[in-house]
C-alpha positions as CSV (number, residue, x, y, z in Angstrom):
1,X,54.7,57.1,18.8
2,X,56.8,56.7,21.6
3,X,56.9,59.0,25.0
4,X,60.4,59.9,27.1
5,X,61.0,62.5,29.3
6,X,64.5,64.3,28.4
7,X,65.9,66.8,30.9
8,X,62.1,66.8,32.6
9,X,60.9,67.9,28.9
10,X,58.2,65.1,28.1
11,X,58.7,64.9,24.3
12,X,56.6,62.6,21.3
13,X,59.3,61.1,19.0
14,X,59.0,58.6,16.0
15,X,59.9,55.5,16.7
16,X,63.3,54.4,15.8
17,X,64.3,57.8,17.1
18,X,67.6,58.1,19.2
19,X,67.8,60.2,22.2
20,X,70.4,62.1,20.6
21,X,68.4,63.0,18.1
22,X,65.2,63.8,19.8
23,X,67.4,66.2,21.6
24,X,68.7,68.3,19.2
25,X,65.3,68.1,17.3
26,X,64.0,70.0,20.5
27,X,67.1,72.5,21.2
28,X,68.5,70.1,23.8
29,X,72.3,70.1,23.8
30,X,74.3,66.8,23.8
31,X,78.0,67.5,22.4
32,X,79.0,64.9,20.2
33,X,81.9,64.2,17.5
34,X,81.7,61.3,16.0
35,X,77.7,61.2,15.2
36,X,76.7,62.3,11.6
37,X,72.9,62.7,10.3
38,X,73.8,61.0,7.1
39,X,76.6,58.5,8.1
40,X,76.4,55.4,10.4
41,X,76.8,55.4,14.1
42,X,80.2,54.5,15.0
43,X,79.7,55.7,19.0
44,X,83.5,55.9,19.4
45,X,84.0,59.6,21.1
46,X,82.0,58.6,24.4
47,X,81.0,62.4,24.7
48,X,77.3,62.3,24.4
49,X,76.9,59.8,27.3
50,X,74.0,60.4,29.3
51,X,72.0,58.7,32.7
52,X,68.7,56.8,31.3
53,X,66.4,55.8,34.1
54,X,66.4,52.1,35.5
55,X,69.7,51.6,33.3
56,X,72.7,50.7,35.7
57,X,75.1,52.2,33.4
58,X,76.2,55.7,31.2
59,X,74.6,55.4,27.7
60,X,75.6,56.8,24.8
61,X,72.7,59.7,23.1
62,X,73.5,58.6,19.7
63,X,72.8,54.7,19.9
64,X,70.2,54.9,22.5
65,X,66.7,54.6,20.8
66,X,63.9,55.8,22.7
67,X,61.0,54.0,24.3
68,X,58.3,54.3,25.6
69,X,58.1,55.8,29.0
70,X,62.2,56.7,29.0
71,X,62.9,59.0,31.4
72,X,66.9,60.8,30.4
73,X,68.7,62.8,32.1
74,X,71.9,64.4,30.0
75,X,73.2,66.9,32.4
76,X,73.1,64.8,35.9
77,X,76.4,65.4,38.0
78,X,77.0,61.9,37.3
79,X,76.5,62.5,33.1
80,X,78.3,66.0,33.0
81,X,80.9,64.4,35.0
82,X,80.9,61.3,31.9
83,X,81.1,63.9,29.1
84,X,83.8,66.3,30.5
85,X,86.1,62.9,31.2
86,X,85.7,62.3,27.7
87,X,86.1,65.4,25.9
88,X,89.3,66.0,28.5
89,X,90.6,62.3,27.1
90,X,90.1,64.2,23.4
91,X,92.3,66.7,24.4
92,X,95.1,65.4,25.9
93,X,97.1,65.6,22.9
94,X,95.3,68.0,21.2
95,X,97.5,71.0,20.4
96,X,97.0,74.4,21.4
97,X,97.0,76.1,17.6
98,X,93.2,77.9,17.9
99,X,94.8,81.4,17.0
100,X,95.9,79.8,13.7
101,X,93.5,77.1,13.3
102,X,91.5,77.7,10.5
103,X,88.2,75.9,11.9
104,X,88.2,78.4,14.3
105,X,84.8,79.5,15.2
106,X,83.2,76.3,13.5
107,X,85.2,74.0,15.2
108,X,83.2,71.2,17.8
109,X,86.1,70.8,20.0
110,X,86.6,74.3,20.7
111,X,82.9,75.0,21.4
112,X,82.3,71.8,23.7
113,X,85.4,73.2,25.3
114,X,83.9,76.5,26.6
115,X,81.0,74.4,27.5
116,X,81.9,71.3,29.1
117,X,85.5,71.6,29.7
118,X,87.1,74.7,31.1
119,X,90.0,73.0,33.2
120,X,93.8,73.4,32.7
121,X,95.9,70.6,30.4
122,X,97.1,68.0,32.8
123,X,99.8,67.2,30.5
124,X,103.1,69.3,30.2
125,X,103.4,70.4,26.2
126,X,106.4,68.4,26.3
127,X,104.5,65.0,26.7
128,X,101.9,65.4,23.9
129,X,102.3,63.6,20.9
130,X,103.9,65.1,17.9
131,X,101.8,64.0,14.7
132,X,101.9,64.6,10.8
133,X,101.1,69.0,11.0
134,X,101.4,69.5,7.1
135,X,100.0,67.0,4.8
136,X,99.0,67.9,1.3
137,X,96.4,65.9,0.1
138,X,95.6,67.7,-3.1
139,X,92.3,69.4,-2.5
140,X,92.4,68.6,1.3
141,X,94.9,69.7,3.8
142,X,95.3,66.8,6.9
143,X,97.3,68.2,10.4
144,X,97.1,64.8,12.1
145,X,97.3,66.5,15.5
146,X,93.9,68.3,15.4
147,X,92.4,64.5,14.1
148,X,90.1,63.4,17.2
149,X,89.7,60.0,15.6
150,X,86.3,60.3,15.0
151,X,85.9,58.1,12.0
152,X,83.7,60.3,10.0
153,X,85.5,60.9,7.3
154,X,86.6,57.2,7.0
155,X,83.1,56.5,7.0
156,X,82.2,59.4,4.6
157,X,84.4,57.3,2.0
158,X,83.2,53.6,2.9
159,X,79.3,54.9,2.8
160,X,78.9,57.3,0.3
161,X,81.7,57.3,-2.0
162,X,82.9,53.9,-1.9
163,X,86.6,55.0,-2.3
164,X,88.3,54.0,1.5
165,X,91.0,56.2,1.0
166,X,91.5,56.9,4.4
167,X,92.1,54.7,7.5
168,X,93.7,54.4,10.7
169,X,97.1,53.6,10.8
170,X,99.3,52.8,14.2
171,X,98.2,51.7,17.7
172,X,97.4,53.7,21.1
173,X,97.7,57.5,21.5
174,X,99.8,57.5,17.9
175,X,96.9,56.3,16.0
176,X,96.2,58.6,13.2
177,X,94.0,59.0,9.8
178,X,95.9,58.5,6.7
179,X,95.8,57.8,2.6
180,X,97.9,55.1,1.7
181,X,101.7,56.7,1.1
182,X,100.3,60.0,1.2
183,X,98.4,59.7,-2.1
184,X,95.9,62.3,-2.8
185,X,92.3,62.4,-2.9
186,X,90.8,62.2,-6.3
187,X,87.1,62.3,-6.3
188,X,84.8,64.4,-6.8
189,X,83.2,64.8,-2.8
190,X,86.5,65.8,-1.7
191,X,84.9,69.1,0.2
192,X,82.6,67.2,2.3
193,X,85.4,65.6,4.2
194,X,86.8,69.3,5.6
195,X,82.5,69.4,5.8
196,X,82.3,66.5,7.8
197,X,85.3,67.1,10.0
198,X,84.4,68.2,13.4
199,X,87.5,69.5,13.9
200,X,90.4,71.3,11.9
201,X,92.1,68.1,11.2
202,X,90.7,68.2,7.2
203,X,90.6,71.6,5.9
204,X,89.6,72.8,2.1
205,X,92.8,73.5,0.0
206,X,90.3,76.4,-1.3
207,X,89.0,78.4,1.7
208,X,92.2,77.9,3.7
209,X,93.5,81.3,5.1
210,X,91.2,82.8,2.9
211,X,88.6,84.0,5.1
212,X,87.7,83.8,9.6
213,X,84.2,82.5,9.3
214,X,82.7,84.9,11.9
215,X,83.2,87.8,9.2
216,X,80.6,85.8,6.6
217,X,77.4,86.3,6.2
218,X,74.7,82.9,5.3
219,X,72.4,82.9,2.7
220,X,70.5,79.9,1.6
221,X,70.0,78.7,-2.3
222,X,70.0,75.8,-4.5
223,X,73.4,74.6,-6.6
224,X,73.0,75.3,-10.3
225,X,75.5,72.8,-11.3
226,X,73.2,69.9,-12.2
227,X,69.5,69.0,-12.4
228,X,70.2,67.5,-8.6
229,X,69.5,70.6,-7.0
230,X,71.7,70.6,-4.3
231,X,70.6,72.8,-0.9
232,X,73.9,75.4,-0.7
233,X,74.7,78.0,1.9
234,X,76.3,81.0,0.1
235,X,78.6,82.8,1.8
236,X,79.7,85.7,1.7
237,X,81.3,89.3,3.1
238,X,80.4,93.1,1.8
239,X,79.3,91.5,-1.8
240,X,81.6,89.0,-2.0
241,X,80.9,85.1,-1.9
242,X,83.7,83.5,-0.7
243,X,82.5,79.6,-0.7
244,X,79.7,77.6,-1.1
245,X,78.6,75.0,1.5
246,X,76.1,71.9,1.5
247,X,72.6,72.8,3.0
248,X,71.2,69.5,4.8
249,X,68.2,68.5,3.1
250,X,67.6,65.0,3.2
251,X,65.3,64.5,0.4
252,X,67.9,65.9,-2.1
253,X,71.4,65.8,-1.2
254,X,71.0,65.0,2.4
255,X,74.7,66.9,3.8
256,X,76.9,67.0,0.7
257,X,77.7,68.6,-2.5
258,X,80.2,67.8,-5.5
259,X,82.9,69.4,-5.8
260,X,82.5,70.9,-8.9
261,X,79.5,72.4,-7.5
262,X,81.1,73.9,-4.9
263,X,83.7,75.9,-7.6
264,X,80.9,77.3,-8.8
265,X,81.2,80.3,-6.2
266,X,84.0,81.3,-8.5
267,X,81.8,82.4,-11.8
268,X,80.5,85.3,-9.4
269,X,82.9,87.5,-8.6
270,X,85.6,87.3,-11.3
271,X,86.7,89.4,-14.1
272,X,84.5,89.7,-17.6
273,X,81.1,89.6,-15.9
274,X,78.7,91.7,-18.6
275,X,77.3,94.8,-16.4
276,X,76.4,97.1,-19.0
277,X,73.6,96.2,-22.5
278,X,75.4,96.2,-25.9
279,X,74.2,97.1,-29.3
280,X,76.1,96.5,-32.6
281,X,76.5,99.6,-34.6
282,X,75.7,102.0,-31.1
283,X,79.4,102.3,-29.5
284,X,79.9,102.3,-25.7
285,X,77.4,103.6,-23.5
286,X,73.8,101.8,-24.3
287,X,71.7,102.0,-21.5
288,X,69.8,99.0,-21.0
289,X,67.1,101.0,-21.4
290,X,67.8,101.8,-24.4
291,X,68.7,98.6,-25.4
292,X,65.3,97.2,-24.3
293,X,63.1,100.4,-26.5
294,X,65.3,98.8,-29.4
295,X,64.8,95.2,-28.9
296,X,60.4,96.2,-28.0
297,X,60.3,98.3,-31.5
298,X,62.1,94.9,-33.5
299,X,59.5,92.9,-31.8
300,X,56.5,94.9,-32.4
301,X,58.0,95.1,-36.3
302,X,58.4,91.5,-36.6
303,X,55.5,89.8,-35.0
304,X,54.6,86.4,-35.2
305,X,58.4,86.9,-36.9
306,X,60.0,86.4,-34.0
307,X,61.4,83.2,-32.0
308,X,62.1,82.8,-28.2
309,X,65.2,80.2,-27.0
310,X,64.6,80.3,-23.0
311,X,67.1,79.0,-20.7
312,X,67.2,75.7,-18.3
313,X,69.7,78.1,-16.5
314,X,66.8,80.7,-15.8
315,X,64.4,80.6,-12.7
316,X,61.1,79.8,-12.8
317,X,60.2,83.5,-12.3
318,X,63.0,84.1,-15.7
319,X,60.7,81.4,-17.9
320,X,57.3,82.4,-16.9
321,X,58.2,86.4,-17.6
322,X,59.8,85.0,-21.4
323,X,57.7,82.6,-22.2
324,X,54.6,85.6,-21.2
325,X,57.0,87.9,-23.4
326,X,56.3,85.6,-26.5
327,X,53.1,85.1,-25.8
328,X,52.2,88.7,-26.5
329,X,54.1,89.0,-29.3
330,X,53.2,85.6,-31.2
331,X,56.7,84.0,-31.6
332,X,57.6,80.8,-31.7
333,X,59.3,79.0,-28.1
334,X,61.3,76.7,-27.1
335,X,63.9,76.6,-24.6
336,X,66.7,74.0,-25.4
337,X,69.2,72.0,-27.6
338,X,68.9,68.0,-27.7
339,X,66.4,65.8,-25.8
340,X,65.6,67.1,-22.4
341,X,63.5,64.1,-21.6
342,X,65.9,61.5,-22.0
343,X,69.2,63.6,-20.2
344,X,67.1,65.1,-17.0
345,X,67.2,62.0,-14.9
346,X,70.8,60.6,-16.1
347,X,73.2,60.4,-13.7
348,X,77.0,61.1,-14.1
349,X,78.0,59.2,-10.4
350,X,75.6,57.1,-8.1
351,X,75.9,60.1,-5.5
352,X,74.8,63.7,-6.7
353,X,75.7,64.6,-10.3
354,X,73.5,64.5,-13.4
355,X,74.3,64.6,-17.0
356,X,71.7,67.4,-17.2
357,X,74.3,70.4,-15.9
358,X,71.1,72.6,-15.8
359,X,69.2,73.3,-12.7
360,X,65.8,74.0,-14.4
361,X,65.1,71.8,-17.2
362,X,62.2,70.8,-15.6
363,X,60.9,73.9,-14.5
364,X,61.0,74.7,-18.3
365,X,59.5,71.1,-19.0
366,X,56.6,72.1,-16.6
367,X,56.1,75.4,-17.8
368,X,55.1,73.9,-21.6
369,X,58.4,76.0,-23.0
370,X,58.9,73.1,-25.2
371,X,55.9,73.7,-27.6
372,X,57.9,74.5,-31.0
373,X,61.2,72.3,-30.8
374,X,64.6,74.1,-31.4
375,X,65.0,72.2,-34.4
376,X,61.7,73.8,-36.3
377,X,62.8,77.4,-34.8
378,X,66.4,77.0,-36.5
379,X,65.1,75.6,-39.9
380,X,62.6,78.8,-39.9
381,X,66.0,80.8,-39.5
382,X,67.7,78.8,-42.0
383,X,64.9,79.9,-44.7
384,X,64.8,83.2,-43.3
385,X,61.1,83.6,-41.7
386,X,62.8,84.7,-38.5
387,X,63.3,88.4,-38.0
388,X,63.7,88.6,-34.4
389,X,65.5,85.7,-32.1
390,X,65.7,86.5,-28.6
391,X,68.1,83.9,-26.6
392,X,67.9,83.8,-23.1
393,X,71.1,82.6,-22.2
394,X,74.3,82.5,-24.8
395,X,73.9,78.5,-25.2
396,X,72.9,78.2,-28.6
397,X,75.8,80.8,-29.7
398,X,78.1,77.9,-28.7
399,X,76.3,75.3,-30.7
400,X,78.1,75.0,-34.2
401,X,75.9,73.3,-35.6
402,X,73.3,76.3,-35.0
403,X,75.5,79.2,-35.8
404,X,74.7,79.1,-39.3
405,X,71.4,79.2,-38.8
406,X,71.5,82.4,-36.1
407,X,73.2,84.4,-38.7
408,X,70.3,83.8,-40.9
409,X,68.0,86.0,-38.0
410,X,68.2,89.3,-39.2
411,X,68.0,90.8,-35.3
412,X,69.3,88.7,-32.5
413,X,68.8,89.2,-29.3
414,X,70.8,87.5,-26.1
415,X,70.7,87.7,-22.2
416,X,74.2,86.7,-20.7
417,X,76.3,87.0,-17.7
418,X,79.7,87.0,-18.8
419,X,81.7,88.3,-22.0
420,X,82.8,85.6,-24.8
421,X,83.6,86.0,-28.0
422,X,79.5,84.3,-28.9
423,X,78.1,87.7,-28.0
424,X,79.6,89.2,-31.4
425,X,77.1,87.2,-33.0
426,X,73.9,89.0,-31.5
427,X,73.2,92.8,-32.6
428,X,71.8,93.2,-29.0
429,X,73.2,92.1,-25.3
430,X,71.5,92.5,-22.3
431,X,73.2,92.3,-19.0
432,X,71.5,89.5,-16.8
433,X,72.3,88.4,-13.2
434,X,73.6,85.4,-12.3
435,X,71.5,82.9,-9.9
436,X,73.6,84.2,-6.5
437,X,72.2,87.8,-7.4
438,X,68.3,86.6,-7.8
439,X,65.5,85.6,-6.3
440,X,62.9,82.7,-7.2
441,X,62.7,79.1,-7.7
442,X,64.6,76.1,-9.3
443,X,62.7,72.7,-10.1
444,X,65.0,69.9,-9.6
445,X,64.2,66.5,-11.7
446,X,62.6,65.3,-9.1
447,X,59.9,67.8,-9.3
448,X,61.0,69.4,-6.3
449,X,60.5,73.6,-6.3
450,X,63.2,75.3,-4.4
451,X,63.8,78.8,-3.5
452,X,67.2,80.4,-4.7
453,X,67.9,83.7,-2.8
454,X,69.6,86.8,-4.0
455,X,73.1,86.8,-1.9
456,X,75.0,89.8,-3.7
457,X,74.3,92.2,-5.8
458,X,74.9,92.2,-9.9
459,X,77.6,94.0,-11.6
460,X,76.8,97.2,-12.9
461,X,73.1,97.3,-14.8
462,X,73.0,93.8,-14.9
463,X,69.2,92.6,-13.8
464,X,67.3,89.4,-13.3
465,X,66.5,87.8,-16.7
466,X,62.5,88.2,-15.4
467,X,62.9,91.7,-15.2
468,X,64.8,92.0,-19.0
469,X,61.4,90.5,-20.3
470,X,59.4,92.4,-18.1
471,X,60.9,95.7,-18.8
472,X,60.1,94.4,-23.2
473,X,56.4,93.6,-22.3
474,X,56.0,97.4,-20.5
475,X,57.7,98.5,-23.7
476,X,55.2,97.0,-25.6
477,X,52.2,98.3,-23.8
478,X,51.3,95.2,-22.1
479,X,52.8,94.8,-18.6
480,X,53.7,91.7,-16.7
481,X,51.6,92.8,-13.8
482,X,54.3,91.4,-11.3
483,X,57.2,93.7,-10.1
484,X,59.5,91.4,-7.9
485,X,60.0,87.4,-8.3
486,X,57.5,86.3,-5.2
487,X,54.8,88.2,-7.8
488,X,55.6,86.2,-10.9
489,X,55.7,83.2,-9.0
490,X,52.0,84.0,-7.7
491,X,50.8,84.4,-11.2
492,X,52.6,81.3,-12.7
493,X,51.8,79.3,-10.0
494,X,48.0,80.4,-11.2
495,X,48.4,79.0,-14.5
496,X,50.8,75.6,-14.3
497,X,49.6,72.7,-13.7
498,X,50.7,71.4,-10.4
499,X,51.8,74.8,-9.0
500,X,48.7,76.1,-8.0
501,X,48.7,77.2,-4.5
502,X,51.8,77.4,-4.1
503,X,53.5,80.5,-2.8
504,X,57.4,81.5,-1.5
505,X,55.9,80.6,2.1
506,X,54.8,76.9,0.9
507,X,58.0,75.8,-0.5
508,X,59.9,77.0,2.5
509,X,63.5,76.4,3.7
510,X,63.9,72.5,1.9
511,X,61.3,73.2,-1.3
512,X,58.0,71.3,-1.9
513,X,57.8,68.5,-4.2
514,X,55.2,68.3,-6.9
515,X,52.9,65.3,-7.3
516,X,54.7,62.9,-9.4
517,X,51.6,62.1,-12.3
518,X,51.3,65.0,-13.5
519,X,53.8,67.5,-15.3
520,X,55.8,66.6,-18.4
521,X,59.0,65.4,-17.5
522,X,61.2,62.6,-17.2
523,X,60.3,61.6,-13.3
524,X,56.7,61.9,-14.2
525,X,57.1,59.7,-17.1
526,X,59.0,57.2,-14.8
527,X,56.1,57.5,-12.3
528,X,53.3,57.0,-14.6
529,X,55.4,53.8,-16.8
């Protein structure tokens, strides 16, 4: 493992390690623009130039790798000196738009500026060059003056995508980014190029105007799009979310995130979200409480009767509490229509998306919720030896196929988020939270547990799904013995194969990965094979 002394800081990197990246591993600032964790190194901006012992000349941070015994300095006269020539050369026709700049307050330039820069324009406004301001680009917005010709988002395309719709067109100071005649971008990463802009150049057709950044607060959580698992910031402002952003994690989705994933803000705050329980035959007004004494007397009635459905939408914390919930009661469980084995792996692009749109299929594959099969739990209701089916999600109401089948249950029970038209079909609704308004875990399909954080509060008397089935198993005289998420985990985690010993503390910020033998599902088939 190599040795270099950075800024008189002697420092133990891997090796392969670039002095730009030591650096910032180790809270040392370098400004840079064109450089990208994820992307190649193109090394065009000059900005991160810095004096490296026994070298005659500047070298860039970002393509400099360490060696043994360097000695760097990045904030010598004669490097400060390198790096505010360069960022000054970025901003000679850069215009003078922050007030109305939407990447305000996120924006490189500007905060390199009131670091490194701090002179006056040496150019009169009237001798900039005028570029493209307003260019729609369907989900992206380009202003062609703000572009610093970084490359990123060219490279973004070339790497990751493969779709090269942008490139540099013209010569010399006019040199600009562009889509051939202006044509739109189509796929499905669009959002990561506003993401990967350092600048306000490429801003998100969604979040522009909407919202200055400084007045949103961070929370960290997993996508639920997919079986991917995609590391998200949620953001929001007094209960709010106003976007979704990729979380770097460079064992699952390194810095990016599908678009469709990234709409997915949009479930949380809008009209027809179910705050209050329902009971057919009781009016307006059922307490949840209520709702819950009703559902833990049909229960206790019907026994070994009954049949659970859980949810690959549920946390871990939501299957352990329902599949404990059964347990007591003797019902049949399953958690799922179709193969889960076959569609957990499948993918839908070659960058993030799965055909599994369910973030915990294999939490519910680790958990043993597939002991029964669907298919024997809806024959049982189809010859009536089902008194009780309690759904934990709405999925199956949806399923034609199975309708007929519910309606043969003569008490059905379902947890959902939003209103539809499906819920007619249950004589009991319960009010559940979506996954922005919870705490616990996800397991992605590459056995990888992840923490999803509460980041607003549910509507009305709408609760976690754990705490739906907890509130039943109180009803029915024998308690959960967990009162929050972090305690459920602790007691699954004692009785799952592969999860013991883990706590909220041991998955941390990017999740922990399970080993890959043992478990039930697809990966761990593919391992073992």
């Amino acid at each position: 493992m190599p040795r270099c002394r950075i800024d008189g800081r002697d420092i133990d990197v891997p090796s392969g390690t670039t002095v730009l990246e030591a650096a910032l591993d180790h809270g040392i600032h370098i400004q840079y623009f064109c450089w990208h964790p994820d992307l190649p190194v193109d090394g065009n901006c000059r900005t991160c130039m810095i004096e490296v012992e026994k070298m005659p000349k500047l070298q860039i941070a970002c393509n400099t790798v360490i060696t043994d015994g360097m000695v760097v300095r990045t904030d010598s006269d004669k490097a400060r000196d390198a790096q505010r020539t360069a960022l000054e050369f970025i901003l000679i026709n850069h215009p003078i738009d922050c007030p109305v700049c939407d990447q305000a307050g996120e924006c490189y330039l500007q905060d390199n500026y009131m670091r490194y820069g701090l002179y006056d324009a040496k150019v009169e406004l009237e001798e900039k060059v005028r570029k493209r301001k307003v260019v729609d680009l369907g989900p992206i917005m380009l202003d062609a003056e703000r572009c610093v010709l970084c490359s990123r988002c060219i490279r973004f395309e070339a790497v990751v995508t493969g779709t090269n719709s942008f490139e540099f067109v013209n010569r010399g100071d006019h040199t600009e980014i562009a889509t051939f005649e202006n044509r739109p971008i189509t796929h499905d990463y669009a959002g990561n190029l506003a993401d990967v802009c350092p600048v306000g150049a490429l801003l998100s057709h969604d979040f522009r105007f909407k919202m200055r950044v400084w007045f949103l607060k961070s929370h960290e959580s997993v996508c639920p799009g997919c079986s991917t698992g995609c590391n998200v910031f949620v953001d929001e402002r007094d209960g709010e979310v106003q976007r979704l952003r990729p979380r770097r994690n460079a064992e699952v989705n390194k810095s990016w995130l599908c678009d469709p994933g990234r709409a997915l803000y949009k479930e949380i705050g809008v009209t027809g979200r179910l705050s209050g329980a329902r009971v057919r035959g009781a009016g307006d007004g059922t307490t949840v409480g209520a709702a819950l004494d009703l559902v833990a007397v049909k229960l206790k009635e019907a026994g070994a009767a009954s049949a659970f459905l859980a949810s690959p939408q549920g946390t871990n914390e939501d299957l352990h509490a329902f599949k404990t919930l059964a347990e007591a009661v003797g019902g049949k469980l399953d958690f799922r229509v179709g193969e889960p084995h076959l569609k957990v792996r499948e993918r839908i692009d070659h960058v993030l998306q799965r055909a599994d749109r369910n973030p915990n299929t294999q939490g519910c594959l680790d958990l043993g919720l597939d002991r029964d099969g669907v298919g024997a739990i809806l024959d049982a209701c189809r010859a009536g030896k089902v008194r009780v089916l309690v759904l934990q999600g709405p999925e199956l109401l949806r399923v034609p196929e199975a309708v007929d089948a519910v309606a043969k249950a003569a008490f059905v029970v379902v947890m959902a988020t939003h209103e539809g038209a499906e819920l007619d079909r249950a004589h009991c609704v319960l009010p559940a939270a979506l996954w922005a308004e919870v705490d616990g875990t996800f397991t992605n399909y590459q056995r990888r547990v992840q923490r999803v954080r509460a980041a607003v509060p549910a509507p009305g008397d709408a609760r976690p799904r754990w705490e739906l089935a907890a509130g039943t198993l109180e009803r029915l005289g024998k308690p959960l013995g967990a009162t929050s998420a972090r305690e459920i985990f602790m007691l699954l985690s004692g009785v799952t194969p592969d999860y013991g010993g883990l706590d909220y503390r041991a998955i941390g910020a990017q999740g922990r990965a399970l080993p890959l033998a043992g478990g039930t599902g697809a990966r761990a088939q593919e391992a073992r094979a």
